[in-house]
C-alpha positions as a printed Julia matrix, in Angstrom:
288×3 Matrix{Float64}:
 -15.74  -17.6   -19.13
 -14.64  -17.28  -15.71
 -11.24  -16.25  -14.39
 -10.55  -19.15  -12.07
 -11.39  -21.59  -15.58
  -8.61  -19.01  -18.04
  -5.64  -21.23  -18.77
  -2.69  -18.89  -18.49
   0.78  -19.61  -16.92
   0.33  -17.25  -13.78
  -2.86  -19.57  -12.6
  -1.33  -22.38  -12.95
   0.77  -24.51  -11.01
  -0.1   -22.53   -8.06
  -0.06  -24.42   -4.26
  -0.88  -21.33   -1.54
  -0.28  -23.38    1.15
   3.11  -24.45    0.47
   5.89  -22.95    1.44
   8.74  -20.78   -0.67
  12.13  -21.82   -0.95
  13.38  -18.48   -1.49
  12.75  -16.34    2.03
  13.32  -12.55    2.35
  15.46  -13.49    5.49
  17.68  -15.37    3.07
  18.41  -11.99    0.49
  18.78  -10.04    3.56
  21.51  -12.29    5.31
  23.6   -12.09    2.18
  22.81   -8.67    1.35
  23.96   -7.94    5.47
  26.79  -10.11    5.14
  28.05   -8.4     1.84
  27.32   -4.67    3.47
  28.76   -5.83    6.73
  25.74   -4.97    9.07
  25.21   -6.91   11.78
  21.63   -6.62   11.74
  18.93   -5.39   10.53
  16.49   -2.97   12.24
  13.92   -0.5    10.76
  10.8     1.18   12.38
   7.71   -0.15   14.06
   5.81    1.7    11.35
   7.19    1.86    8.14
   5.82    4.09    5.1
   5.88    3.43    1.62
   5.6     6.93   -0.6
   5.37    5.69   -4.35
   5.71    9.16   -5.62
   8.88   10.3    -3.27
   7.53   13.69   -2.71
   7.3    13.45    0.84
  10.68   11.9     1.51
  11.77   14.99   -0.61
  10.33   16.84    1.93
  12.0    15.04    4.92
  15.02   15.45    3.62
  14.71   18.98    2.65
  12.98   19.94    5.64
  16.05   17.96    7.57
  13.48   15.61    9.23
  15.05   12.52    7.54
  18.07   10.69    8.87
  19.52    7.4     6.49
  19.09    4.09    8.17
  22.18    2.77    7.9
  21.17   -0.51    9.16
  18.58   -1.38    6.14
  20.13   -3.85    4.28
  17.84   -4.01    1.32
  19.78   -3.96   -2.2
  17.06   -1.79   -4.17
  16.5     1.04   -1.87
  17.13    2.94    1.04
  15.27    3.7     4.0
  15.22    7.07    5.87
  13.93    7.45    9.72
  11.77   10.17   11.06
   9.5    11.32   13.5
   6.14   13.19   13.82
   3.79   13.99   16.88
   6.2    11.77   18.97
   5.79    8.66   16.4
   8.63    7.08   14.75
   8.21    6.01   10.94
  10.44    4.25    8.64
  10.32    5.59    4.79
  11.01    4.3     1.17
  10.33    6.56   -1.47
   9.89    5.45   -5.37
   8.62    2.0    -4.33
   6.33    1.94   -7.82
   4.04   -0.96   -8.63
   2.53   -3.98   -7.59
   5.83   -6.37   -7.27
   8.67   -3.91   -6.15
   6.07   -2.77   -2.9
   5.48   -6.62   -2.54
   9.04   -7.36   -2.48
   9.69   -4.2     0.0
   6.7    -5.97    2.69
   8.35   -8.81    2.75
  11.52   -8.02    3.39
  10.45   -5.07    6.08
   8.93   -7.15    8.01
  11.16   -9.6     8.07
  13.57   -6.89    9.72
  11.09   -5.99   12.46
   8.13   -4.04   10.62
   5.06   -3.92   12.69
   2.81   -2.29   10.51
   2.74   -1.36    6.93
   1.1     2.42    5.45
   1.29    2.81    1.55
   0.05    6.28    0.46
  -0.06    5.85   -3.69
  -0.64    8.56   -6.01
  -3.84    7.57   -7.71
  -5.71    8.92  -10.32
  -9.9     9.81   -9.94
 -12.58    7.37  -11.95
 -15.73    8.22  -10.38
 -16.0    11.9   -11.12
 -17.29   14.1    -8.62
 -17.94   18.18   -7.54
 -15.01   17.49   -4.75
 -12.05   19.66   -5.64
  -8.63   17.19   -5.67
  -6.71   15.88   -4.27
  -8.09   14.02   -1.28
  -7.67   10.87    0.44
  -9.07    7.57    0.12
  -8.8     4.63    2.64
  -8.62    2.09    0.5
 -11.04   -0.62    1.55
 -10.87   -3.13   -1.51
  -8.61   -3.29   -4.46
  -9.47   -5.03   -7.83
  -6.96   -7.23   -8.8
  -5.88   -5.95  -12.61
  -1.81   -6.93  -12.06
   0.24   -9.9   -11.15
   1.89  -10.02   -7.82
  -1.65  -10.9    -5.89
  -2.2   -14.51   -7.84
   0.89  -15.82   -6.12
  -0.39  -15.26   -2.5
  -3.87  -16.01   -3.4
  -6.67  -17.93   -5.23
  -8.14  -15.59   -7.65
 -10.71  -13.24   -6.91
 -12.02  -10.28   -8.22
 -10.88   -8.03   -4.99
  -8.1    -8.23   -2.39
  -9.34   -6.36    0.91
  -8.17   -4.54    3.7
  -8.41   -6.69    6.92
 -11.84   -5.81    8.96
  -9.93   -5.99   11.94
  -7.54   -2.68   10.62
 -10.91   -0.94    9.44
 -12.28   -1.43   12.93
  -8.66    0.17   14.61
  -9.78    3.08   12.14
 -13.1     3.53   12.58
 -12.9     7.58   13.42
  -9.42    8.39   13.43
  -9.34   10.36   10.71
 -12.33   12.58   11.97
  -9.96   15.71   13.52
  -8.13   15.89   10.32
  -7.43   19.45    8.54
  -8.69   17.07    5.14
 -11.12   14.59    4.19
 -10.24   10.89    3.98
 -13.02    8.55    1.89
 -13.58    5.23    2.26
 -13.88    3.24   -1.21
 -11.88    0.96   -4.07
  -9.43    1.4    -6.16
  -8.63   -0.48   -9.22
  -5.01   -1.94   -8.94
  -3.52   -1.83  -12.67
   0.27   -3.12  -13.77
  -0.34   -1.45  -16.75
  -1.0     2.75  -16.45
  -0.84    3.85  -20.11
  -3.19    0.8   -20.73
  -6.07    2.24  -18.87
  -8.9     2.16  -21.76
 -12.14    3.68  -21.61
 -13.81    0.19  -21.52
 -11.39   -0.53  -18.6
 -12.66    2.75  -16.87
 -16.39    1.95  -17.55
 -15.87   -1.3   -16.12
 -14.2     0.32  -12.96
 -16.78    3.06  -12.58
 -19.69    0.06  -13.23
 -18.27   -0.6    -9.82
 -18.18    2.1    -8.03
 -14.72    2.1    -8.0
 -13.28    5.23   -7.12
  -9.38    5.52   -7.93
  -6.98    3.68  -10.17
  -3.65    2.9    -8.7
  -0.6    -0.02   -8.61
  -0.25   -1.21   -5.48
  -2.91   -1.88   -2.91
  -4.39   -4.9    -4.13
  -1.15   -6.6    -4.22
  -0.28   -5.82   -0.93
  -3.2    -6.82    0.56
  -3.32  -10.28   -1.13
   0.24  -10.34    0.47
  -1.27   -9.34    3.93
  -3.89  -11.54    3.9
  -1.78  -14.44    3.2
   1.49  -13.46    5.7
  -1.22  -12.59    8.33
   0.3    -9.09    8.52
  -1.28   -5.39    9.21
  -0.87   -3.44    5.53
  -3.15   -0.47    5.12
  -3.04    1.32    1.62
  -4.13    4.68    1.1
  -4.84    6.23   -2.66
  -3.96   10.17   -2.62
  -6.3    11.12   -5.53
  -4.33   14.13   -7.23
  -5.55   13.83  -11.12
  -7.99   13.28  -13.12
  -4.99   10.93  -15.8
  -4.06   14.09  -17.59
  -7.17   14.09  -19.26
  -7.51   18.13  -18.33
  -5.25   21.47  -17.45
  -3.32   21.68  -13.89
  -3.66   18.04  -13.24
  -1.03   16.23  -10.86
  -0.91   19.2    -8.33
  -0.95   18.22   -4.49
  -1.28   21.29   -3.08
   1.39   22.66   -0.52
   4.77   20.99   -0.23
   3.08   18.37   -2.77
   0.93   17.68    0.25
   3.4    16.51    2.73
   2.33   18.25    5.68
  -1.44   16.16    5.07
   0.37   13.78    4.18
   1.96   13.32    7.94
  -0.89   14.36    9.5
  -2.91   10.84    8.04
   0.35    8.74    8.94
  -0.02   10.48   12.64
  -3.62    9.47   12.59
  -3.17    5.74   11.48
  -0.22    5.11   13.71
  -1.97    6.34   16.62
  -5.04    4.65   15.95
  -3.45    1.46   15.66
  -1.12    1.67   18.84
  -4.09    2.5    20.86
  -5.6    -0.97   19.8
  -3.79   -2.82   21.17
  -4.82   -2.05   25.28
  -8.2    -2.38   23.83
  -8.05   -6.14   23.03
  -8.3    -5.96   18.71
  -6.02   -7.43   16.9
  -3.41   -5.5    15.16
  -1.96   -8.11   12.97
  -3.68   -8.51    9.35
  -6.52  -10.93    9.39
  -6.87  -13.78    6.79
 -10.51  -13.26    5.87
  -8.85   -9.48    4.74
  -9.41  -11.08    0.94
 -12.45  -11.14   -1.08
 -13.4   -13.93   -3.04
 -16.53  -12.7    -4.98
 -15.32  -14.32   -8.68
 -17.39  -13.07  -10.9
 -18.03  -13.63  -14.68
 -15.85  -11.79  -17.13
């Protein structure tokens, strides 16, 4: 059987071309109205840290200051800066849906481009002592958010255009950033070993919950989202798993947000486009 023929309620009734009724600009009017800001305003470059360790830091570190004029209802947002380059930050944005939601309504508040850096946990084992970095490049699509922005495929993908901004800009980094895919799961405590074999059959590198949804959601807003998977375990299945190194790895952490924010600010004198492309998806559907 193949996935585009499975008759299940979140393939159906599905028109990707049409328009939503419900807009992000519409939840953040009321949600402005009801906090009384007059509008909204975040960063150029916003950063979504799933595990809020570096936030933590930020804030620690007094590097963070509250952005008062974020008018989301489920989070906050804290401003900083690094190697003259203002970010944006939401911390504890878990899962496929709640970083969807986020996208949406960031850039509808003037978010330029979109970095997620997701704890992720390592499938294809290797002699490569964790954690490291992995750009991811394509994201299997094992959740739920992705089917409403696009057909179904096997694989939502970075946009070539952002891999081309980052060809080499990661190459004067104090650590080593891959290039691979991740498996995108709602469902962590559900990762089987036949689920992992299928993974690893190909060549799949990290599990995590985010990236392929917010690429699907890229490709189809036409908007720059790179995801990154920060490969720190190996699921629990062994002692001392889960460690990041210094400061949970916050200072490597900014380092690769320096990197990718540079990168794609120098693009633009250069002529390549900086918004996400929609060829960024895949739409290999294979037999399952």
């Amino acid at each position: 059987m193949r996935i585009r023929d499975l008759d299940t309620p979140i393939l159906r009734n599905k028109q990707y071309e049409e328009p939503s009724l419900f807009l992000p600009e519409n939840l953040l009017r009321e949600a402005m109205r009801q906090k009384n800001i007059q509008s909204a305003s975040v960063p150029k470059v916003v950063v979504l840290d799933p595990d809020g360790d570096l936030l933590r830091h930020l804030i620690a570190t007094k590097r963070a200051v509250f952005n008062q004029r974020w008018p989301c209802y489920h989070t906050q947002l804290y401003d900083f800066t690094h190697k003259e380059m203002s970010f944006g930050i939401i911390a504890c944005a878990v899962g496929a849906s709640f970083a969807v939601l986020l996208a949406e309504e960031l850039f509808a508040s003037g978010c330029e481009l979109l970095i997620s850096i997701s704890s992720a946990g390592q499938l294809l084992h290797s002699d490569e002592e964790l954690p490291i970095f992995l750009l991811i490049e394509r994201a299997l699509r094992d959740e739920g958010t992705s089917y409403h922005y696009l057909p179904p495929s096997d694989y939502a993908c970075i946009s070539s255009d952002l891999l081309i901004i980052l060809e080499g800009a990661f190459a004067d980094l104090p650590v080593s950033v891959h290039r691979g895919s991740a498996w995108t799961t709602d469902a962590p405590f559900r990762e089987t070993e036949a689920a992992m074999e299928r993974a690893r059959s190909e060549g799949i590198r990290a599990v995590e919950m985010e990236s392929a949804a917010l690429y699907s959601f890229a490709a189809a807003r036409h908007k720059p989202v790179i995801c990154f998977a920060y490969i720190t375990n190996r699921m629990g299945m062994g002692a001392d798993d889960f460690e990041k190194g210094e400061d949970n790895g916050s200072g490597d952490m900014l380092e690769l947000l320096s990197a990718t924010a540079h990168a794609w600010f120098r693009a633009a004198p250069q002529g390549i486009p900086r918004q996400g492309a929609a060829e960024g998806h895949c739409y290999q559907v294979k037999d399952i």
